[in-house]
N, C-alpha and C positions, 0 to 999 in steps of 0.2 A: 611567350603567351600570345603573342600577335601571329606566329605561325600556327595555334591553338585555332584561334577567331579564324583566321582566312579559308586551315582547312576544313573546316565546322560549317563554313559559309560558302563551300562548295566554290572557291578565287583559283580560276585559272592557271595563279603562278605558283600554286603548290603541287610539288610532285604527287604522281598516285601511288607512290610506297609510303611517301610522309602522310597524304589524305587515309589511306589505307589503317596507317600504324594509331594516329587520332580516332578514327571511326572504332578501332575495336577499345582501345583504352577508353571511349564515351558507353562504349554498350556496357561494357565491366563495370563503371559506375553509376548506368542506368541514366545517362545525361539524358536533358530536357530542355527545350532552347532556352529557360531560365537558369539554367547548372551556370557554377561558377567556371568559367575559364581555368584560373586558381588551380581550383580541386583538380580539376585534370592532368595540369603541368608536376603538381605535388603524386598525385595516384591518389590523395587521400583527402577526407574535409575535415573540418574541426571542428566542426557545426551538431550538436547534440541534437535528438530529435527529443519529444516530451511526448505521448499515446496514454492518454488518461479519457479514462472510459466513461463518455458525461451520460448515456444511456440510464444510468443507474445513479440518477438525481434529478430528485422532485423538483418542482418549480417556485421556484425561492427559497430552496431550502441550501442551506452553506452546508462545505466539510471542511468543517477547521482543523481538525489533523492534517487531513491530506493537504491542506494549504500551508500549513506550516512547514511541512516536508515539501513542498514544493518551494515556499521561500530558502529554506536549507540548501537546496538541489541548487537556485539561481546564483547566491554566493559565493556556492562552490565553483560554481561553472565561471563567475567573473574573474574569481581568486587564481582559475588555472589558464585563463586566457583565452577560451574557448567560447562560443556562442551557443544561444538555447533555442532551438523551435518548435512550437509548441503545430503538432501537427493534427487537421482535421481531416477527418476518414469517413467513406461509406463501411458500413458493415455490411451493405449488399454480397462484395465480393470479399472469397477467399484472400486476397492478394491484397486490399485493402491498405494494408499498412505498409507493406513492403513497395506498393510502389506510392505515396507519399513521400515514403523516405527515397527513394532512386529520385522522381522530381523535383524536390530539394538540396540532391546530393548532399545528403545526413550521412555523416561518417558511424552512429551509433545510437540505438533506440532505447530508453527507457521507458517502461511499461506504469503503470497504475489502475489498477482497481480492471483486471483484463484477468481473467483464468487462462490458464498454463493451455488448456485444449483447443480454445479461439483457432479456429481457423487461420486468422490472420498474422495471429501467436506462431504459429506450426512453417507459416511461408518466410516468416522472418526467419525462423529456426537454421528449415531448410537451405535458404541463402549465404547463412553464414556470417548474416549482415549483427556486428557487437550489439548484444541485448540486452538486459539487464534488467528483471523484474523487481517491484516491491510487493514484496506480499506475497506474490505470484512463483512458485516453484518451475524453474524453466530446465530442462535437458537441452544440451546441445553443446557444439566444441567450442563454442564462440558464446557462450550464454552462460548468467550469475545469474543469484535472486540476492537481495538484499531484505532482513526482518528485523523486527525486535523476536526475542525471547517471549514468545507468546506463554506457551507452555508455563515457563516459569514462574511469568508474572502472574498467570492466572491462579497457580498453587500459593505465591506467597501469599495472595489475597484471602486463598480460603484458612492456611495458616493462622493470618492474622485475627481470624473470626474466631476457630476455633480456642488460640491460646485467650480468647475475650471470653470462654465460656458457651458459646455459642454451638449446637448441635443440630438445629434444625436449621438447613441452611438450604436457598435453593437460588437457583443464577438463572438471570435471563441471558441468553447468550446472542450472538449475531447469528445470519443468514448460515444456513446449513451449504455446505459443498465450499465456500471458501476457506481460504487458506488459515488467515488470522484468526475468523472467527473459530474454524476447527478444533484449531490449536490451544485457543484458550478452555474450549468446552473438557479436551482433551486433560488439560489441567488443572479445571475444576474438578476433574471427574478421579485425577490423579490424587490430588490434594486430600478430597475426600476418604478416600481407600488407605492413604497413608494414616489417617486420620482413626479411621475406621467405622468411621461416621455411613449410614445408609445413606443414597437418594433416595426419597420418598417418591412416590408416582405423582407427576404433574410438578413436582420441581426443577424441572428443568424447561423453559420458555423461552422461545425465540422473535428475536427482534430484526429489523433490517437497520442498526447503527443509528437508527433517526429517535429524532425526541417522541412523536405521538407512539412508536411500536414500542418503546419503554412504557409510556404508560399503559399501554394494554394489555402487554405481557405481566406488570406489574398485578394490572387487576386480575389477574388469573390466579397469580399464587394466592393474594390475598383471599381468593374465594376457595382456597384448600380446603378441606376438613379439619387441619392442624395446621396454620399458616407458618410459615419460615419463622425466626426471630432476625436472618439475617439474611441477606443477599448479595452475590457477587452478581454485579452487569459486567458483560464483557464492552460497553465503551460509554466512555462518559455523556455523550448528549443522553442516550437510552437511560442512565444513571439519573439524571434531572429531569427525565419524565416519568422514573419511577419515585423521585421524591413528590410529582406533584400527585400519584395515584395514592402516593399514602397519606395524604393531607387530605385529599378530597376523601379518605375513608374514613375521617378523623383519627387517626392515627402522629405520631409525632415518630421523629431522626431524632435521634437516635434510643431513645426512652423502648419504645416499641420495638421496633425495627433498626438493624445495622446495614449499610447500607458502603458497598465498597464500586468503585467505577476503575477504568481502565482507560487508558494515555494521558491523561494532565492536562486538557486544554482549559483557557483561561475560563471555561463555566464555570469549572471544580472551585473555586476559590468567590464564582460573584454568588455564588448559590449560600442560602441560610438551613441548616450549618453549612458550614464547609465541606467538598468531598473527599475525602479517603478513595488514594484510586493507588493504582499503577503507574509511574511514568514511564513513558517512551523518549525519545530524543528523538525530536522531530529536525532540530537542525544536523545532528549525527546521520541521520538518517539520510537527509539529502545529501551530505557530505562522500556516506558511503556508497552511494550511488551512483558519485559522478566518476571517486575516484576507480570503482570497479569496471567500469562504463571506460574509460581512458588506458585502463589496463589493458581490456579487449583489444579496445584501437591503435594500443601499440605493438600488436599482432600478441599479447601473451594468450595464446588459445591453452585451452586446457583439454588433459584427454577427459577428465569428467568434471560435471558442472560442477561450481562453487558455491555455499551456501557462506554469508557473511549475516550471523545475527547477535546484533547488541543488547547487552543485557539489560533487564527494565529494572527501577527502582519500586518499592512500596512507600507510597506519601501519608503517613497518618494525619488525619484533621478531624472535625468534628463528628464527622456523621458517622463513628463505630463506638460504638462502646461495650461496657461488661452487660451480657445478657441475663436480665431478669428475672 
């Protein structure tokens, strides 16, 4: 390692074949006069990077999903002996990510709440540098995505409404063009068809995952011409902002309206009644993250990318019932 430092520091008593041989093994890691020594002497770091997208959150507003999956991600990462850095990026440039990670020397990136086309998605791709999205569908011989079972969980939800008797049913779902939220719209809309149930025009309503666009999507159905008796939210904050649009309609949960939410975070349970949602494993989540993420970095490249998604549960509680 000291022969590392001297020729890095440009020391006289290193030959110019050993300077030479350190210069290119530092460019291949993207070294930065804060790189570790270490990493160089190894070819490799063990150091995890984190690229979570804060653009796309309000100001004081939490995401307690994603923070739970990111407590999951941290434990993992202790459990396997590896470090986490949480890394901060311009979105100016295409390169943005990738080279955070080379001035770090991050042996491997996971991704959050970033789309698959991001420019700065596409430069990691291209490098080869271990990726690993959540949410995020990634191609590349060195790149996984890690999900829950979108899809699925969003049909068991409509399932559940319809074996209650329920036929008018309509969903607020998340942000269009994302992954998750896609996925679940996809499986409401699946659920439904299995069902054989119509969507009525205007039954279907989108939110961006936050509590106030629940309630406004909420008040939309309610001003249908034949309002729902039931509704699937695709994620629970939105879920408790449409319980507050139906209180403020005078309206009561589940008497009126059945009301089902998506991931389990701890709202579902402070909220009266209780929510009826989907759950996700947020700690699973961060688990399969890390260890897909470590996969990469122990060169298992793949000739096509991996998709790893764990299945959701359905949590019955108070806010569904038989429709009236």
């Amino acid at each position: 390692m000291s022969t590392v430092s001297r020729a890095l520091n440009d020391r006289p008593e290193v030959s110019p074949t050993t300077r030479e041989r350190v210069m290119q093994v530092a460019s291949e890691l993207g070294y930065r006069p804060n790189a570790s020594a270490r990493a160089l002497v190894r070819r490799r770091s063990d150091t995890l990077g984190l690229i979570w997208a804060t653009e796309y959150v309000e100001a004081g507003v939490r995401q307690p999903f994603l923070l739970d999956v990111i407590a999951g991600l941290k434990v993992a990462v202790d459990h396997s002996g590896s470090h986490l850095a949480i890394l901060t990026t311009s979105n100016a440039g295409g390169n943005s990510f990738l080279r955070a990670a080379r001035e770090h020397t991050i042996g491997g990136v996971v991704l959050m709440g970033i789309a698959s086309g991001h420019p700065g998605v596409r430069a990691l791709l291209e490098e080869e540098l271990p990726t690993v999205g959540f949410d995020t569908p990634l191609q590349g011989r060195r790149a996984r995505y890690v999900t829950s079972d979108n899809r699925a969980g969003a049909a068991s939800a409509v399932k559940h409404l319809v074996e209650l008797g329920h036929t008018r049913i309509g969903t607020v779902a998340g942000p269009e063009g994302m992954h998750s939220s896609d996925e679940r719209l996809t499986g409401f809309v699946e659920g439904m068809r299995d069902a054989g149930l119509p969507i009525a025009d205007g039954a279907v309503q989108h939110g961006d995952f936050f509590l106030g666009s629940g309630t406004e999507a909420m008040r939309r159905l309610l001003d249908l011409p034949e309002r729902p008796t039931a509704v699937f939210v695709a994620g629970d904050e939105m879920a408790v902002g449409a319980l507050h649009a139906i209180a403020d309609a005078g309206l009561a949960v589940p008497r009126d309206i059945s009301v089902v939410g998506f991931d389990d975070i701890e709202a579902a349970t402070l909220v009266r009644p209780q929510l009826t949602t989907v759950r996700q494993d947020p700690l699973a989540l961060g688990t399969a993250l890390v260890d897909e993420l470590l996969s990469l970095m122990a060169d298992a490249a793949d000739a096509d990318s991996r998709v790893r998604a764990l299945s959701t549960r359905l949590v019955v509680r108070g806010s569904t019932a038989p429709s009236a």
